[in-house]
C-alpha positions in Angstrom: -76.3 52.7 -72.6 -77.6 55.8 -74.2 -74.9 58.2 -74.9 -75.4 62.5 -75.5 -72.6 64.0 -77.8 -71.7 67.8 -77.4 -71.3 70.7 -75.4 -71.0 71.2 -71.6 -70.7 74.4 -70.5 -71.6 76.9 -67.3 -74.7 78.8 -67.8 -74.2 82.2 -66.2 -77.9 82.6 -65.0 -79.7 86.3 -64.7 -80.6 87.2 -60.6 -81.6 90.7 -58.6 -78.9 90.7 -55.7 -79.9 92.3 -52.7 -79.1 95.6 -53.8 -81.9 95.8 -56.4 -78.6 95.3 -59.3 -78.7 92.8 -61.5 -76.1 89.8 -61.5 -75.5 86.2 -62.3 -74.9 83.2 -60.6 -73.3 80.2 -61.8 -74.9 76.9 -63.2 -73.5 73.6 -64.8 -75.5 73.1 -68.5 -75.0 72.6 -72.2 -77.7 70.7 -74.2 -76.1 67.7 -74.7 -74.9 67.3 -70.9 -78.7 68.0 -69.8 -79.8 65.7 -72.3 -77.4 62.6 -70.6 -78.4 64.0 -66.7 -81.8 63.8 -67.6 -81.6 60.5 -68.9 -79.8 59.4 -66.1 -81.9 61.0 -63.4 -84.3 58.7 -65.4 -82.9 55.7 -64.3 -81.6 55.3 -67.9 -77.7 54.5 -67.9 -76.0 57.5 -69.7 -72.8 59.1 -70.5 -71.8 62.3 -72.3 -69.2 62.2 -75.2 -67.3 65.1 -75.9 -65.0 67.6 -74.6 -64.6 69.0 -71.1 -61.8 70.9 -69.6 -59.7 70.2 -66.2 -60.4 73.7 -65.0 -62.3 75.1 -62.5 -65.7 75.0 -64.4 -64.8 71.9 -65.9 -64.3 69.7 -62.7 -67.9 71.7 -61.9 -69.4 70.0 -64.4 -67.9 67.0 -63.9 -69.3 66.9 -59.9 -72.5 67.6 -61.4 -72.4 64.4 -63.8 -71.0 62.1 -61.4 -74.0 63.5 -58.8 -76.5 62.4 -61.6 -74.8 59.4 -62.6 -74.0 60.5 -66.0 -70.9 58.1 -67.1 -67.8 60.2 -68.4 -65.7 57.1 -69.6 -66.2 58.5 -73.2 -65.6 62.2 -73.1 -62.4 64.0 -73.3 -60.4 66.0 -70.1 -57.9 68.7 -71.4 -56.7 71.6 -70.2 -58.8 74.0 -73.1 -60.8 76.5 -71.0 -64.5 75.6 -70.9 -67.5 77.6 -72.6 -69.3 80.1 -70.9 -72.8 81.2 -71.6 -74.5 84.3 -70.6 -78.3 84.3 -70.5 -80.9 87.1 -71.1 -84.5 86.3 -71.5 -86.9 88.0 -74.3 -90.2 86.6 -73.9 -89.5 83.8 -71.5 -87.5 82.4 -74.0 -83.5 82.5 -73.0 -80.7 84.4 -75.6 -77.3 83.2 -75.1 -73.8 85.2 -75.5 -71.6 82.2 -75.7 -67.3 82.8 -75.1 -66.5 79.7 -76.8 -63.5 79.8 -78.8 -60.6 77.4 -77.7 -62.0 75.9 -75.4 -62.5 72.1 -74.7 -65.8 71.5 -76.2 -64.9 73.3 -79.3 -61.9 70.8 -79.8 -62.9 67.8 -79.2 -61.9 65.4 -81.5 -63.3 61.8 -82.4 -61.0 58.8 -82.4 -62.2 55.5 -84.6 -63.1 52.6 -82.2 -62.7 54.5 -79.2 -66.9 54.1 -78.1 -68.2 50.2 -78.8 -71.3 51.5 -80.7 -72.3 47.4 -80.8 -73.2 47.9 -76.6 -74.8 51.3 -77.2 -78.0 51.9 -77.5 -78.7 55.5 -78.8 -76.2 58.3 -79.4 -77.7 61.8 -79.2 -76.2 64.7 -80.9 -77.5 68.4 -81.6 -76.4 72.2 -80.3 -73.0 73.9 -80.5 -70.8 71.6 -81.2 -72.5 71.3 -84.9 -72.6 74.9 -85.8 -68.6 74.8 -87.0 -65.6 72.6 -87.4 -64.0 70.5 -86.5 -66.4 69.6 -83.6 -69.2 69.7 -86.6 -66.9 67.6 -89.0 -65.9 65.0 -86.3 -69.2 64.5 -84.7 -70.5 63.6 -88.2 -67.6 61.1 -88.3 -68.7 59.9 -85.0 -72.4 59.2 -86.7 -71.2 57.6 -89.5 -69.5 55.0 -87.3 -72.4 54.8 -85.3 -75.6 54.7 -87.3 -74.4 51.3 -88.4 -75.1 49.7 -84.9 -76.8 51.6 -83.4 -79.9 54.8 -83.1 -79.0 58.0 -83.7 -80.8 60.9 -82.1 -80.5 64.3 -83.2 -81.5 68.4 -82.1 -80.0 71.1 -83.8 -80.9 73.3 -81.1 -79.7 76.2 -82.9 -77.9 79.0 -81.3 -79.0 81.7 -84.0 -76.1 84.0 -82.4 -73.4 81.9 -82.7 -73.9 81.1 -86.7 -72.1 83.3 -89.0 -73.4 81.3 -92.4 -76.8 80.1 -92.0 -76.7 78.7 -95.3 -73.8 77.1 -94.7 -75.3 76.1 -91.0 -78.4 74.4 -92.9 -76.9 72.2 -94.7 -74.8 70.9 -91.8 -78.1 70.3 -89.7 -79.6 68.8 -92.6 -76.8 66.0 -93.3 -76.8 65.6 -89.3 -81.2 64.9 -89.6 -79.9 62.7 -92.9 -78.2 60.4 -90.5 -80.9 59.8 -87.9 -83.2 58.1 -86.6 -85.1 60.4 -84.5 -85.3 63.9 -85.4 -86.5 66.7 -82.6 -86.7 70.3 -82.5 -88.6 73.3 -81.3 -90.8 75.2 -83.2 -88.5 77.9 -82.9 -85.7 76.2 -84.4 -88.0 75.2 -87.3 -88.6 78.9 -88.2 -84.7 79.7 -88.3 -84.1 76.6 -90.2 -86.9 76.1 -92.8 -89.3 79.9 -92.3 -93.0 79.3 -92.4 -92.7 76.1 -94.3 -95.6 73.3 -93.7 -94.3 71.5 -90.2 -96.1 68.2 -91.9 -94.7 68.7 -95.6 -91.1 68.9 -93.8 -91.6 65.8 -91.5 -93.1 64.2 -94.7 -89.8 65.1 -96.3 -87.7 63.9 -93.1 -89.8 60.4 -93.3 -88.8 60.2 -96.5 -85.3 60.5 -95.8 -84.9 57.7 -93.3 -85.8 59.2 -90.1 -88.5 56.9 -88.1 -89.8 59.2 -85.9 -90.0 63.2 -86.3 -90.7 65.5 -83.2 -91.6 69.0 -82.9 -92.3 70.8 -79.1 -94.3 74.0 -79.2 -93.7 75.1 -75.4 -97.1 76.1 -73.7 -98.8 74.4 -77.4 -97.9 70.4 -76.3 -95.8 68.5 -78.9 -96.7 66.8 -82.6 -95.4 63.6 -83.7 -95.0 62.2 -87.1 -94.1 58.1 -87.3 -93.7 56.4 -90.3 -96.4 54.2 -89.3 -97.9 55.4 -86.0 -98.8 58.2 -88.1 -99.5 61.7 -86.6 -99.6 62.5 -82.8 -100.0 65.3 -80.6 -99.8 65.6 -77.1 -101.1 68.4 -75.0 -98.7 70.4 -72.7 -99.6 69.8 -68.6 -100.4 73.2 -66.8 -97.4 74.5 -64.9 -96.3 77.4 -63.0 -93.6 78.7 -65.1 -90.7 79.6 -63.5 -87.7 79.4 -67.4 -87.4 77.4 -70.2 -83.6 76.5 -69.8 -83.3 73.3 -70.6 -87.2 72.4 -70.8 -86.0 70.6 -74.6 -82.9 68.8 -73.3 -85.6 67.4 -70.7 -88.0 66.2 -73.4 -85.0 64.7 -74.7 -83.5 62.7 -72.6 -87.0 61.7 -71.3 -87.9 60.3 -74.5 -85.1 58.5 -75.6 -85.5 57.2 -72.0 -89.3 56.1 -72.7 -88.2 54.1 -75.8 -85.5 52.6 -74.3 -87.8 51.3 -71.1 -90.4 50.5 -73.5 -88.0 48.3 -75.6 -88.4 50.9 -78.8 -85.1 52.5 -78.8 -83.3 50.1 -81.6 -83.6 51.0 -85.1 -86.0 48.0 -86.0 -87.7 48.4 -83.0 -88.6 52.1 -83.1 -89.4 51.8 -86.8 -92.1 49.2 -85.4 -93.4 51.4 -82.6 -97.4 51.5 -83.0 -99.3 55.1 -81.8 -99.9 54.1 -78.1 -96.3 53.2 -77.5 -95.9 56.7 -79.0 -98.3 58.6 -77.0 -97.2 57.5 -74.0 -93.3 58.5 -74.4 -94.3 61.6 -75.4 -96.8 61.9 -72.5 -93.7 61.2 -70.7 -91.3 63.4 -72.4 -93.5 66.6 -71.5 -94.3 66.0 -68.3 -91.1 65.9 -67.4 -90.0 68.8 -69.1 -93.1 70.5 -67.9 -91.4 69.9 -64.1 -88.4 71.0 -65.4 -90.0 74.6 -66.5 -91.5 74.9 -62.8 -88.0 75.6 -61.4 -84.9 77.6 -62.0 -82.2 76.3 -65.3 -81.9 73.1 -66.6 -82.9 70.8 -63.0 -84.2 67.1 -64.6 -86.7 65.3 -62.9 -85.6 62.3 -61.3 -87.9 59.2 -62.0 -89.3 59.3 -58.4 -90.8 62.9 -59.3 -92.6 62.0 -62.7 -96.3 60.8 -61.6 -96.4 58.5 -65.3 -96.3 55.3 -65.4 -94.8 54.3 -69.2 -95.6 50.2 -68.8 
């Protein structure tokens, strides 16, 4: 099983009504929740870890997991109120206003022995739930459990509005990409975190570290790989008509952790082995799906049937 820990949340998506005004309408998302539905639409068995309130949005999102067959066995019901995000969007590129404060995703709490990590395959983390404690502290107490049995994934997916210390927030994200295994990010989460640094100097540094396999996506500009011995891959981006980015990441996300699982890369030993075609592929993979996820409205996954790739 590959598991996504982190936030779930309702997106409150930008519309015209039919008055000309504008308004929003309602949609189930959170990184780490589109990360496990699209690994699951993926025919990848998934489940989401984390916290996710009993209210009216939260038994929303829940529908929308069970219709994707995300497994919730591992994540937490309370009665918190859930997050609510507010989109705008600068450039194609979506802004967030986030109400997030008491809610269920922002206190979740990690209990010891309560996820066998032995019959998991990958844990994903990344997004809000890092930025501050205790979700930050006890997801990092859920890695350190992990990462002894099993692949870590991680995406800091920062939320530049909702950090208050970016120092502070760098070194969290930077004990979290310690930890793993797999490292992704956007190009535009690179420049918050490290400015105009060298991309290769800083997945040198990551290599270095422990990671096996380090992932940027440059939207419209394809994606470049660094492997510790695969070496240094990019992939082109397919043509699309762009309709938003919402969750075009989370897609290459779960879609790659799903290509190294179905190619049998996805344990530590075995990803560190994974040779460049292996590699190319999954990342062939990865943006073509997120590529059909940009041709329609939020964060809508491809199901398997609908990605025209065949990994093996």
């Amino acid at each position: 099983m590959l598991l996504s820990c982190g936030d779930a949340l309702i997106d409150f998506m930008p519309v015209k009504a039919a008055d000309g005004r504008d308004a929003y309408v309602t949609a189930v998302g959170g990184s780490c929740l589109n990360v496990a539905v699209a690994m699951a639409r993926l025919d990848a068995p998934a489940g989401l870890v984390g916290g996710v309130s009993t209210d009216l949005f939260g038994t929303m999102i829940a529908d929308h997991a069970a219709g994707s067959n995300v497994d919730l066995t591992y994540a937490v019901r309370s009665a918190r109120e859930t997050t609510l995000a507010f989109v705008r969007f600068v450039n194609n590129e979506p802004h967030y206003a986030f109400y997030d404060e008491s809610t269920a995703a922002r206190h979740w709490t990690y209990t010891p022995g309560s996820i066998p990590f032995a019959a998991i395959d990958a844990v994903h983390v990344g997004s809000t739930t890092l930025i501050h404690d205790p979700t930050s502290a006890q997801t990092l107490a859920l890695v350190d459990d992990a990462q002894r049995s099993t692949t870590i994934s991680f995406d800091p997916n920062c939320r530049p509005g909702l950090v208050r210390d970016k120092a502070d927030y760098v070194r969290r994200m930077e004990a979290f990409a310690a930890r793993a295994n797999i490292v992704r990010m956007s190009d535009v989460d690179f420049e918050f975190l490290y400015g105009d640094a060298a991309h290769d100097d800083k997945a040198s540094a990551l290599l270095a570290g422990g990671a096996a396999l380090v992932v940027l996506t440059r939207g419209g500009q394809g994606v470049v790989a660094w492997h510790r011995t695969a070496g240094r891959i990019e992939v082109a981006a397919p043509p699309v008509r762009l309709v938003d980015t919402i969750g075009a990441g989370d897609s290459f996300q779960g879609a790659l952790l799903a290509a190294l699982r179905e190619l049998g890369r996805i344990e530590a030993r075995a990803l560190a082995a994974l040779d460049a075609d292996e590699l190319r592929r999954a990342l062939t993979f990865a943006v073509t799906c997120a590529a059909i996820t940009c041709s329609r409205v939020g964060a809508d996954p491809p199901r398997r049937a609908e990605v025209d790739f065949q990994l093996v």
